[in-house]
Structures are given as C-alpha cells and as structure tokens.
N, C-alpha and C positions, 0 to 999 in steps of 0.2 A: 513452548512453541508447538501448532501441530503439524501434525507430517503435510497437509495441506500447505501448509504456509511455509515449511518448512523445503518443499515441494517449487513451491512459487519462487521463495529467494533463489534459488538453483537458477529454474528456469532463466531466471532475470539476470543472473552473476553470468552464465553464459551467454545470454544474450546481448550483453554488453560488453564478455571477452571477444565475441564473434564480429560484433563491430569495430570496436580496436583492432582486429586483425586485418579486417576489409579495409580500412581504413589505411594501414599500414601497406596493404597491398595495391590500394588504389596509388598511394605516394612512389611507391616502389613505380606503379604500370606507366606514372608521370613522370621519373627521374628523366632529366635532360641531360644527355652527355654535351652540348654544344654548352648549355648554360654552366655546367661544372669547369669546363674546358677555361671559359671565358675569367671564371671566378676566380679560380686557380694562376692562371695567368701562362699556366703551361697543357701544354698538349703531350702528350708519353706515347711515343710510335713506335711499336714494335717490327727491330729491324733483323734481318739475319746479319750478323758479325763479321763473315767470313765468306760473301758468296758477290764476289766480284764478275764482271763492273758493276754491276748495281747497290754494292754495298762492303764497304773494307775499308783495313784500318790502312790510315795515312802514314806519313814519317812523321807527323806530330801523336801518331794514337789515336787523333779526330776519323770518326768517319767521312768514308768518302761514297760518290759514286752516282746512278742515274735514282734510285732510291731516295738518296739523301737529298739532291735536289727538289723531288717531289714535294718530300717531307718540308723540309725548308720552306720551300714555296706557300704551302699550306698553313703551316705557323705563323709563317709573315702575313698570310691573307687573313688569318683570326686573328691578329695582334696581340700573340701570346708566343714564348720562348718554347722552342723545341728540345724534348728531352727523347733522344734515342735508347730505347730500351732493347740490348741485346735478347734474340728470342730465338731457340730451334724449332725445327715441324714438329718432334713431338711435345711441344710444351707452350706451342703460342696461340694455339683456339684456346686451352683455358688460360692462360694470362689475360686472354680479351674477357673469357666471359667472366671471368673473375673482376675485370678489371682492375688488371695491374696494368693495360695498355688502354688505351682509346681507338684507338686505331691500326690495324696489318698490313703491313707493305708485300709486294710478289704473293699475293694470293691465288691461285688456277681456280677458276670456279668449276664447280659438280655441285651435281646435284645430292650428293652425301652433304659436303659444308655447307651447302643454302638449308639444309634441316637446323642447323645451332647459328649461324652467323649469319650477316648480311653484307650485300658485296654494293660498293660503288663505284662509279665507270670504271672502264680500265683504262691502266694511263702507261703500261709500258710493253712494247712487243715480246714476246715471246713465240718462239717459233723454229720447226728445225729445220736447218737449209743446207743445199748442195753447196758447200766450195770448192774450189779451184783456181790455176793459176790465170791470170787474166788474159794471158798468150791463149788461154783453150778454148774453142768454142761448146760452151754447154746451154741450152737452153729449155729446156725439158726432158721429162723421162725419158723419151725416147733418146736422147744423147749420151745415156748411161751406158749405151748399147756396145761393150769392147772396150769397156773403160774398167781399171781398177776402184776399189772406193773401201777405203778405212773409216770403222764404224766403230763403236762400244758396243760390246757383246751384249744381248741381252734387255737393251734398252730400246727407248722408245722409238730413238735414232734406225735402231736396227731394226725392229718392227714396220717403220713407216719405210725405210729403204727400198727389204724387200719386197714389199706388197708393191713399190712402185717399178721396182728395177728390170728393164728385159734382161731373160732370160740366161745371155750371151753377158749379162755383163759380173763380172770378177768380186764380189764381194768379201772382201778379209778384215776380219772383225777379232778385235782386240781387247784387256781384259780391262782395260781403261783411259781414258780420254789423254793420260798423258802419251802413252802407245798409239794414239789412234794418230795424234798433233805428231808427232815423231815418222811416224811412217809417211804422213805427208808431207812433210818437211822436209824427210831425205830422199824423197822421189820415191819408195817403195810401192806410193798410191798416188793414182794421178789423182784422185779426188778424195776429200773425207766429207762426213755428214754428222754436222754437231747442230745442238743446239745455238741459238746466235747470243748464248752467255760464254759460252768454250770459245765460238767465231770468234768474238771482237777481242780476246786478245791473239788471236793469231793475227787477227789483221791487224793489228800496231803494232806489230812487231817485225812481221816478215817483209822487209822494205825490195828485198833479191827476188822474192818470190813472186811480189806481189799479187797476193792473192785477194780473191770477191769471191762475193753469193752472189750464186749465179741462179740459182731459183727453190721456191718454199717447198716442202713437199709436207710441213702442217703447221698450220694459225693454233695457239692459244696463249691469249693476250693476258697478263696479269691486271690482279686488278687489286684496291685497298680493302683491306675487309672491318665489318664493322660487327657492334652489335646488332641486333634486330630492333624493332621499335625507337630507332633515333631519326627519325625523318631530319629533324634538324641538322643532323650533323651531315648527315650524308647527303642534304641540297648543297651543304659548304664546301664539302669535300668535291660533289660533282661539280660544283661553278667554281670551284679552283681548279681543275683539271681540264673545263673548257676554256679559261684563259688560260692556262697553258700553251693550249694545242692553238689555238688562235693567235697570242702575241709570237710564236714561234719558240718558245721555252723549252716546250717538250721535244723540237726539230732539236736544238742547240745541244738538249743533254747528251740526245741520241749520237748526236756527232761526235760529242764529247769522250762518250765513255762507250757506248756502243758499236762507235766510228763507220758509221751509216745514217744518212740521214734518216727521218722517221716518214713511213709510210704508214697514213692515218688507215688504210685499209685491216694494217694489224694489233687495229684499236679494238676489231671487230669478232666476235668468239663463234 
C-alpha cells in the first residue's frame, strides 16, 4: 500500500469517525425529556427532604407540603407516577444536569443558574415579610418607626430590614431563626422579619398571638428548574402551573401549608 493510499484510508477512517460522532451529537442535541418522561412512565422531581412547608416528611415518611403538591399535580397532568428524589443545594444542579432528576422544585432564579439550567414559571411565593400581632397597626416602613423587630443576624432578612427601617427603629438581631420565633413569641420583639417559609409555621401555630404579615419588604418567587433545550417539557410544566393558578390549586396549597392565601403578584420576580 502507498503512503498515498495509505494517506486516503486515514483520511476516510476519520471522516466517517467524525460523522458517527456528529451524528451522536445531533441524537444527543434531539433527546426529549417530555418524551423519556412519558416512556418511562415516571417523572423523578428533585425535592429538598427537610425544608418545610414546602417539603417534609409526614407521619407515614411520605413527603409532604406546597412542593409536593406542585409536583403531584404535574405527574397527574403527564399521566406518569411521581418519584421524589431527595436533593440538597449543593448537589441538585448536577443531579439535573446529569439527569438523575427531570425536574427542580424552589429554584431562586439568577442570572449565575440560567448559565447551566433552565427555569419555568414560577409557581410558589417566596418573600420576606414584616410580622406582627394582629392587635398592631403596621402598614409600611414607615410604621417600623419605635418598634422593636427580631431578625436573623446576617441574613437577607437583616439586610433588607435595615436598608428599609427608620432610623428610630430597634433592631435586635439574633444568631438564628429559632431565637428570632422565640423573642417574638415572648414579647421581647413587637415585630420579627422572616422569610414567609419561617412565617407560616408561626402562623399555625400561634393561635394567643395571632399573628399576620403585615407587609413584603422583598418578592422572589421560586420557580421549577429544568434542563436547557427541553422546550417540551417546560410548555407542560408552564401549562400545568397555569391551571394551577387558574382552577385555584395553587390558592388551596397556599392556604394549606403556607396559611395565606396566594397572591398572584408573588408569582412575579
């Protein structure tokens, strides 16, 4: 054989690896998560395990919560069995992109996660807000004016507090959320500023106190996160999230597990 020819085979043996590879790439750049989803007959939704109301274990071990609903909902609307797959923050962008999940539940969008993942609607409030007891009149910043207010040290709570709070007003800031619930409980603080995942079990619980959010001082709405390139998946995920919000599903959980009704405004980021 000459080096010519021998030259040629080469050429050729590569160019027919390089097409098998494009080839494989193209199948890859075509994977359908909706049509896997469908075949499989399950959908695998990556939940946090332990981050109540939105997600916690039951007195059977089942999860529970506004989360779980979502998810529920969603399976039912693909007519496939939901499988919850416990996930933490650092380990559940690659479960997705690995796909060990299909799907991310309480996702916060930035503009860091929309570089690897893709986000569709959001479907559950998130937000920190003023409480108090319902005896008090609070209705904006300016009401904070000579008020005490128990916060988590450190956190976003405290960051948005102070940049909102006059001047005159008492802030005591404690080294965690159980301390923050505790000082406002025993009167130590006329007001705390949690997020409305710490809120809603204060409000189910504290029936003497009766306490409300009395107003937001920041929106950011979670949302389901997906991979990139699944248009499929994520028209189904958003038209199951607008019936939702429409047949009053997503009102019902809110009350449920939230114990507020849902205000579509903190659908909005």
């Amino acid at each position: 054989m000459t080096i010519h020819s021998t030259l040629k085979s080469s050429i050729a043996a590569i160019l027919v690896l390089g097409a098998a590879g494009l080839g494989l790439a193209t199948q890859a750049a075509r994977a359908d998560a909706l049509a896997d989803i469908t075949k499989a007959g399950t959908i695998n939704v990556g939940v946090f395990a332990d981050f109540p109301p939105f997600s916690s274990a039951s007195a059977d071990m089942s999860l529970k919560g506004y989360d779980m609903d979502v998810a529920q909902y969603i399976a039912d609307t693909l007519k496939v069995k939901l499988n919850p797959v416990a996930v933490t923050g650092q380990n559940r962008i690659p479960y997705l992109n690995d796909h060990r999940v299909d799907i991310l539940m309480s996702v916060g969008y930035s503009k860091e996660r929309e570089q690897v993942i893709d986000f569709a609607a959001a479907y559950a409030p998130y937000y920190i807000a003023v409480i108090g007891p319902a005896a008090m009149t609070v209705k904006g910043k300016e009401d904070l004016a000579d008020k005490s207010i128990a916060v988590n040290r450190g956190t976003l709570e405290d960051t948005s507090l102070t940049e909102a709070a006059p001047a005159s007003a008492d802030i005591k800031r404690f080294d965690n959320y159980n301390s923050v619930i505790q000082a406002f409980i025993s009167g130590q603080t006329q007001l705390m500023v949690v997020g409305n995942d710490v809120g809603a079990q204060v409000l189910a619980k504290q029936d003497a106190l009766k306490p409300e959010q009395k107003f937001q001082l920041l929106t950011s709405p979670s949302h389901i996160g997906l991979n990139k390139n699944e248009d499929a998946l994520k028209k189904a995920v958003n038209d199951a999230i607008a019936k939702m919000l429409a047949d009053g599903k997503l009102d019902e959980s809110s009350k449920a597990w939230l114990k507020t009704p849902l205000n579509p405004d903190n659908l909005k980021d």
